[in-house]
N, C-alpha and C positions, 0 to 999 in steps of 0.2 A: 539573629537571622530571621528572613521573612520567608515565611511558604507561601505558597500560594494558595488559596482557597478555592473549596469546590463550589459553585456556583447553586442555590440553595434548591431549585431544582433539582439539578444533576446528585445533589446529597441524598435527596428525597425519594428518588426515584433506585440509587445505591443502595441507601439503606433497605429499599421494598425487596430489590433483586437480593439483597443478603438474605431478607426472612426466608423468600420463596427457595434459595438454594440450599438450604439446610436440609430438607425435608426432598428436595430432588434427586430426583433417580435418575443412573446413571444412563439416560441416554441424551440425541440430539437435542433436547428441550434444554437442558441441561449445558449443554457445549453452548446453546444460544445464549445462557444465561452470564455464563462467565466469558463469551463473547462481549457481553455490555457491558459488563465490568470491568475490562481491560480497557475497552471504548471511552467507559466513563471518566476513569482514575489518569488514560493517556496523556492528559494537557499539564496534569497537576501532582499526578505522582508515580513516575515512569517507574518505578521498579515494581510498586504496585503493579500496576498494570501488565509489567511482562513475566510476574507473577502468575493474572489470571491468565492470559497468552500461552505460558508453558502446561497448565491446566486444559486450558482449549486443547491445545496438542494432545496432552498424553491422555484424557480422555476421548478423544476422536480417534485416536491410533488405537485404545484397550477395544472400542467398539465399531472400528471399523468404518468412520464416517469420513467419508475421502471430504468434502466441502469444513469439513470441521479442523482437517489436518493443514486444508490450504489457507483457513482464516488465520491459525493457532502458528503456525509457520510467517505470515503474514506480521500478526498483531505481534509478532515475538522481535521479529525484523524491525517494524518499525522504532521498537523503543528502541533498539540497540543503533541505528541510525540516529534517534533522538540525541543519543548518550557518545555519538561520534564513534563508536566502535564500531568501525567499517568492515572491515571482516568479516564479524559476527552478523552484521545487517544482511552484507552477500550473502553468507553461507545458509540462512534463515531465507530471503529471499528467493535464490537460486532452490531452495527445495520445495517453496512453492508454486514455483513456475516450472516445475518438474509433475506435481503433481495435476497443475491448468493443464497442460500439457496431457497427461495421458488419462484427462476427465474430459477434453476435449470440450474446456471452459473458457472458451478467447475471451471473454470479459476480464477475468481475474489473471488469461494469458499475459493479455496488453497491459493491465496495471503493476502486472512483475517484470514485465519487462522495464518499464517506465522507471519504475520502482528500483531496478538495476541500475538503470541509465542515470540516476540520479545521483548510485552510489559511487560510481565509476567519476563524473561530473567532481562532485565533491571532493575525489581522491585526485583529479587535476589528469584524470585519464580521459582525454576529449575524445582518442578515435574510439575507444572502446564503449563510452557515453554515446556517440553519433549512432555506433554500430546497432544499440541495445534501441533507443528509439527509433529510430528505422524500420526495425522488425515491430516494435511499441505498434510504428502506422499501419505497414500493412498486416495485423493481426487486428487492427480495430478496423481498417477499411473491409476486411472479409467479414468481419462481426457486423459491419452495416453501420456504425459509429459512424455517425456525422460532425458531430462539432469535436474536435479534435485541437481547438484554438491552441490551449497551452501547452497541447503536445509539439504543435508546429511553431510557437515560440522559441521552447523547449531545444527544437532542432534549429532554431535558425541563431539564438544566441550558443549551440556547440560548434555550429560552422564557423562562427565570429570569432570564438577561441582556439580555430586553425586557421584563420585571416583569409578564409572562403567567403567573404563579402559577397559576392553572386550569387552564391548559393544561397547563404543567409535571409536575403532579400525576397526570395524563394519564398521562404518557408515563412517571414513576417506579413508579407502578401496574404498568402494563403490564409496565416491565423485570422488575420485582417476581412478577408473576406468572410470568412467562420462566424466572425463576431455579427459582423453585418448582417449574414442568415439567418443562424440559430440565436443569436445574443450570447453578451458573453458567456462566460463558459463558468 
């Protein structure tokens, strides 16, 4: 069986963030550290990664750092999305776009919404995918987001998979025009 390899950088840079985490105290610096780690390990070895993810969590929750519990909720979703466990993706997702929410963080709002809409998508749930990007646009159009290309992609091939062709055309336009302003995305 072949694994995949970490990229000799990304080893180098793991291995650094390992010595420094030994010796780290339990706060923010700390959450950020095993933020990279989850980061690093995510392309090449998901369990690792959702590993340090639940780590982010439970040390951001013992110390109270709300941005630490919406990364750690976040990076914990995303393996389990990796790993097709939808579910598990949502209920990870859904509690950090609970916490955007009442940190009144519409950057990390709009990316869990997205991030929902993705799960739903993939589960063959199109209105509810539609419904979740929708709200995706206008929490990034109140944020002041501008290039939004592959959100409006995003939305116009969910339209195509309820045979909203008009609509769809809509929202590739749009991407379209996005690209042309900001470059792509």
């Amino acid at each position: 069986m072949l694994s995949a390899q970490i990229p000799v950088f990304a080893q180098a840079n793991a291995d650094s963030l390992l010595r420094v985490l030994k010796t780290a105290k339990e706060d923010s610096n700390k959450v950020n550290i095993l933020n990279e780690l989850s980061a690093i390990y995510f392309q090449t070895d998901v369990e690792r990664s959702k590993d340090y993810g639940r780590q982010v969590l439970e040390l951001s929750t013992k110390i109270n750092y709300e941005r630490g519990m919406l990364r750690g909720n976040n990076l914990i979703g995303r393996c389990y999305a990796m790993q097709s466990n939808l579910p598990e993706a949502l209920k990870y997702f859904q509690n950090a776009l609970v916490i955007a929410r009442k940190a009144k963080n519409s950057i990390y709002e709009g990316m869990m919404l997205s991030a929902i809409s993705a799960v739903y998508a993939t589960n063959n749930d199109f209105v509810q995918a539609l419904d979740y990007a929708l709200q995706a646009k206008k929490v990034n159009e109140a944020a002041g987001i501008k290039n939004m290309s592959n959100l409006m992609i995003n939305i116009g091939y969910l339209y195509i998979r309820q045979n909203k062709y008009k609509e769809a055309l809509v929202y590739y336009e749009e991407a379209l025009r996005m690209e042309k302003q900001y470059g792509a995305a």
